[in-house]
Every structure is written in C-alpha cells, then in structure tokens.
C-alpha positions in Angstrom: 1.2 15.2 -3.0 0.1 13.8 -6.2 2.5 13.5 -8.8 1.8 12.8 -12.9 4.8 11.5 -14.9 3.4 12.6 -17.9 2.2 15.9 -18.9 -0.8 14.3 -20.9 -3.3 13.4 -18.0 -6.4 14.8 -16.7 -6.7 16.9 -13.8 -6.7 15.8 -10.5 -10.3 16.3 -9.3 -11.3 14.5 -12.9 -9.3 11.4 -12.3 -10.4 11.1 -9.0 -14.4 11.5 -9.8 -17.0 10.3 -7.6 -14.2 9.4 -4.8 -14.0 13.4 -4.8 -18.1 13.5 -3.5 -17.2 10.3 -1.6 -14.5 11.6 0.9 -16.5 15.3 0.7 -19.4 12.9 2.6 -17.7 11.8 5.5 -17.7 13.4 8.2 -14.4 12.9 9.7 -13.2 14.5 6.9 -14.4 18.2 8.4 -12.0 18.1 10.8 -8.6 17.3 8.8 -7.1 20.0 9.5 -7.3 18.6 12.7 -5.1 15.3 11.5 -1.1 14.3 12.8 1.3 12.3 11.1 2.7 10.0 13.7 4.3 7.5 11.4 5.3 7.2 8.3 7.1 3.7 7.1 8.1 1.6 4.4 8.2 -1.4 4.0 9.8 -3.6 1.1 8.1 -7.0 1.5 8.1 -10.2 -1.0 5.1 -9.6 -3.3 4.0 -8.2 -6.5 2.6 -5.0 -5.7 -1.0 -5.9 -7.1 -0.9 -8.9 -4.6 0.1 -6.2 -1.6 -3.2 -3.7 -3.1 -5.4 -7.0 -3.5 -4.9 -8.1 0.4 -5.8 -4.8 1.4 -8.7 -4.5 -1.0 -11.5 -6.7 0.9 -13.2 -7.5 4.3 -14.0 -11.4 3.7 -10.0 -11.8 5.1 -10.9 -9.6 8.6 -12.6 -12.4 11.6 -10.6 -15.1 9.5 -6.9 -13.6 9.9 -6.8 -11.8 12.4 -8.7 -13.4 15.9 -9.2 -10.2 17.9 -11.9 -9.4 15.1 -13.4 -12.9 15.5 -17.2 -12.0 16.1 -16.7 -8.2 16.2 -17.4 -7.8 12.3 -21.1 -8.2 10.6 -19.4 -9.0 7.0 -23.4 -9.3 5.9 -23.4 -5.8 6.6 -20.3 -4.7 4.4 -20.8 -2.1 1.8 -19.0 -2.3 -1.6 -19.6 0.9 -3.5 -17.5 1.4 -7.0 -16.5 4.4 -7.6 -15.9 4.7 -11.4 -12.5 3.1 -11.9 -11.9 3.0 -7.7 -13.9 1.6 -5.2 -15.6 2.3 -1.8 -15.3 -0.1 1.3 -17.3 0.2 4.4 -17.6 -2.0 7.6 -18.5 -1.4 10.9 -16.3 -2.9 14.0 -18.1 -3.6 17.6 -15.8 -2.5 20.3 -15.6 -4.0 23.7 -18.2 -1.8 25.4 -20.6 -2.6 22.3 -20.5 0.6 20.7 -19.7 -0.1 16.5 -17.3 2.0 15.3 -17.6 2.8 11.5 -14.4 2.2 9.2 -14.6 3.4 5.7 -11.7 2.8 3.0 -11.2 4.7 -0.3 -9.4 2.6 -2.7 -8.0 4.9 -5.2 -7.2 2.6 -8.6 -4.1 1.4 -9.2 -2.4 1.5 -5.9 -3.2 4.3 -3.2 -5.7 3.3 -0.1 -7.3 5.7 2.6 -9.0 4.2 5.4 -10.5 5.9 8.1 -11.3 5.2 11.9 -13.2 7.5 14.0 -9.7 8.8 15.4 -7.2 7.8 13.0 -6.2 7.4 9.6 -4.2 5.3 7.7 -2.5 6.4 3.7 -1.3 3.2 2.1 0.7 3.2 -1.0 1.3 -0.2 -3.0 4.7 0.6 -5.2 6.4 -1.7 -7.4 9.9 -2.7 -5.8 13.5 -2.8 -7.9 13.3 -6.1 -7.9 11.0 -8.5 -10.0 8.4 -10.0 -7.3 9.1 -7.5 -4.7 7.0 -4.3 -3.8 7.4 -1.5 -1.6 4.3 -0.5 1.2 4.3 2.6 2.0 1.9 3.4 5.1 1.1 6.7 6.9 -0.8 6.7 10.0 -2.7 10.1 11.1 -4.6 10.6 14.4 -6.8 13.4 15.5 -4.8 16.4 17.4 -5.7 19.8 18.7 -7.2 22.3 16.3 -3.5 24.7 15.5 -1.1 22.9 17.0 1.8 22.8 15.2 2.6 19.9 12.6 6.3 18.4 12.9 6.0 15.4 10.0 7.8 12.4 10.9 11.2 11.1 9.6 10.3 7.8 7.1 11.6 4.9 7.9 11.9 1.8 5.4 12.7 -1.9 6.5 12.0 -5.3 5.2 9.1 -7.2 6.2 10.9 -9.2 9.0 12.4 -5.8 10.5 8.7 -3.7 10.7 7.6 -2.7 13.8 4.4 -2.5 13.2 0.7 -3.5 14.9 -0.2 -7.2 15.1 -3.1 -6.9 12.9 -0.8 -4.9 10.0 2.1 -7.5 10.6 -0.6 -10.3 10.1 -2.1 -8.5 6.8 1.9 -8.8 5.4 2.6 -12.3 6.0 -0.2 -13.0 4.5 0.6 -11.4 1.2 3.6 -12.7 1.0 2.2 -16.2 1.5 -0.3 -15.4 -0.9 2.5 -14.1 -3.5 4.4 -16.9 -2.8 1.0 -19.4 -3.4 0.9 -17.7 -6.8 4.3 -18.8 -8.1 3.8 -20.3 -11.3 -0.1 -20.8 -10.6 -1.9 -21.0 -14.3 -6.0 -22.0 -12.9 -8.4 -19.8 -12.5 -8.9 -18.2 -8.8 -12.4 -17.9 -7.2 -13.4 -14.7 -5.7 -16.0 -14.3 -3.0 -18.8 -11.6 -3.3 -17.0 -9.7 -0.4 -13.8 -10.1 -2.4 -16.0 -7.8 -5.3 -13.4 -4.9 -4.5 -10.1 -7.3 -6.4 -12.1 -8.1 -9.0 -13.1 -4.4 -9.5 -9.2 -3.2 -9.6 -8.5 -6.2 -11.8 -11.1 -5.0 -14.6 -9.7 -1.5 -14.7 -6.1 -2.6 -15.1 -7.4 -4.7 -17.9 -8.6 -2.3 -19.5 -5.7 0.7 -18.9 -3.4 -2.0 -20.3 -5.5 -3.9 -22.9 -7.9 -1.1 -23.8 -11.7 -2.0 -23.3 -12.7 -5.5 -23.3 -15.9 -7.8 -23.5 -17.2 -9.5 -21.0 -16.4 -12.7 -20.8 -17.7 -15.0 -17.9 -16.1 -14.6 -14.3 -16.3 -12.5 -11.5 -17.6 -13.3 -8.1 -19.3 -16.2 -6.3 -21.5 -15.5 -2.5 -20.0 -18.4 -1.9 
C-alpha cells in the first residue's frame, strides 16, 4: 500500500519510473502471486533514518561485516544502476555447493528497499522515529509458497534494537548503524565514499535537491578507493 499525504503528487507508476520496467524485468517477479508474508517487524533502533537507508544502501559493507560472506561475494562484479531519482543494486552470492545465487535490490528514494533472493523477499521501510535521532525499521520478509494457497498476513511486531529477534546478518547490519549514527554525533568533515558506496551518494543528491531545489555541481562524490 502506497500512501500520499498530499493530494498534489504524481501518480504512482510516474513516481516510480524506470523502477516500474526494472522490477517488470525480473523474473522472480512472475511468480508473486506465489509470495508469503512470514514476518513482519519493527524495529525502533538509535539512528537517523537516512543513516538506517544509507547502511542498507551499498554492497562494499557485505564480506567486511558480516564473515559468513567473507570470499562468497565478487564486489568487482556489483552492478549499480540509477534509476531516475532511485537506484538499482545487484550482486551475486556463491553458496556452499558453488552455485551463485543472484540478489537484486530496488531502492525506492527516500526510504522504501526491496531486495530479492531466489526464494525470498525482503520490504524494508526506513521511517523517522518520535524522537530526534531515533528511526523506526520496518522489515517484511516473503518467501515463495504454493500457487492458491491461502494468505493469513502475520501480526507486526515492534521492539527495540536490543529486543529483535532477528537473523545474525540483519542484527549485524543494525548495530552497525547505530554505531555509525552514533560516529556521526557532532561530525562537521567531509566523509569519503567508496565507488561501491555510489548508491548513498545517489539518495544524498535527490534529497538535496527535493529539499533545496536543483543544485550545481560542486566537487565530491565517490572515490574506487
């Protein structure tokens, strides 16, 4: 469900743009009729909410944070594709018995992230919290069930950080962004960006300019360092 809180905006299929020929070319994406909620969870954890959609927003973080995808991911053979104002993320993971399995994510600008397994799916939601430096993570995971069986969506459940049970990698990816957030207390130097970190910068520019209108370019970016 998409929801507008102003009666001035574009239609849906206009906003979204080329993510709407993106998702229409994946295949998984036949069969999503086919797709079960199993969970659906939030989670209030320390963080701006821009931090929370920045961690989730890049691959370069993957064989560094979490060790059980040490030397499964190629990170030279990431794909970045922008998507107008969202952005396209594609990486393939080798499993034990050597086969790669291929895991595409849709980041939708500001805040809303689908990412795709061959079996499952994951909707994550980025939503600023009531309190100042605090942000709200909504996650849904799907998996792939019998063509017509019924649907039963499940009850959501919201936590804090320290109370989410949640998968190693996921709990990893949270600690981390609350670290990060934590880091960025009353930081004022520039931060570097790395060329697979392309997908940050990308959401940065369009917030600038929903906020600020459309600006000049002036120096920055990323480094393939």
């Amino acid at each position: 469900v998409w929801v507008a809180g102003s009666a001035a905006v574009a239609p849906l299929d206009a906003y979204l743009g080329e993510v709407v020929g993106a998702l229409a070319a994946l295949e998984d994406l036949e069969r999503t009729s086919n797709w079960r909620a199993i969970s659906d969870t939030t989670i209030q954890i320390a963080a701006d909410w821009k931090t929370s959609a920045d961690m989730h927003n890049e691959a370069y973080h993957l064989p560094h944070l979490h060790p059980e995808l040490s030397g499964r991911v190629d990170l030279n053979a990431v794909r970045q594709t922008p998507l107008g104002a969202h952005h396209q993320l594609d990486f393939g993971v080798r499993a034990t018995d050597e086969t790669v399995q291929n895991v595409t994510q849709i980041h939708i600008f500001p805040n809303v992230q689908i990412t795709l397994h061959p079996t499952r799916a994951m909707v994550l939601c980025h939503r600023a919290g009531r309190e100042v430096g605090r942000c709200e993570f909504d996650e849904m995971t799907l998996k792939l069930g019998d063509a017509g069986a019924a649907q039963c969506r499940p009850e959501r459940v919201v936590v804090d950080s320290a109370q989410a049970r949640i998968g190693a990698m996921a709990a990893a990816d949270l600690r981390a962004t609350e670290q990060l957030a934590h880091g960025l207390l009353g930081a004022d130097h520039d931060l570097a960006l790395h060329a697979l970190e392309a997908g940050i910068w990308h959401n940065h520019v369009q917030l600038d300019r929903l906020l600020f209108g459309p600006l000049k370019q002036a120096g920055g970016g990323c480094s393939g360092d």
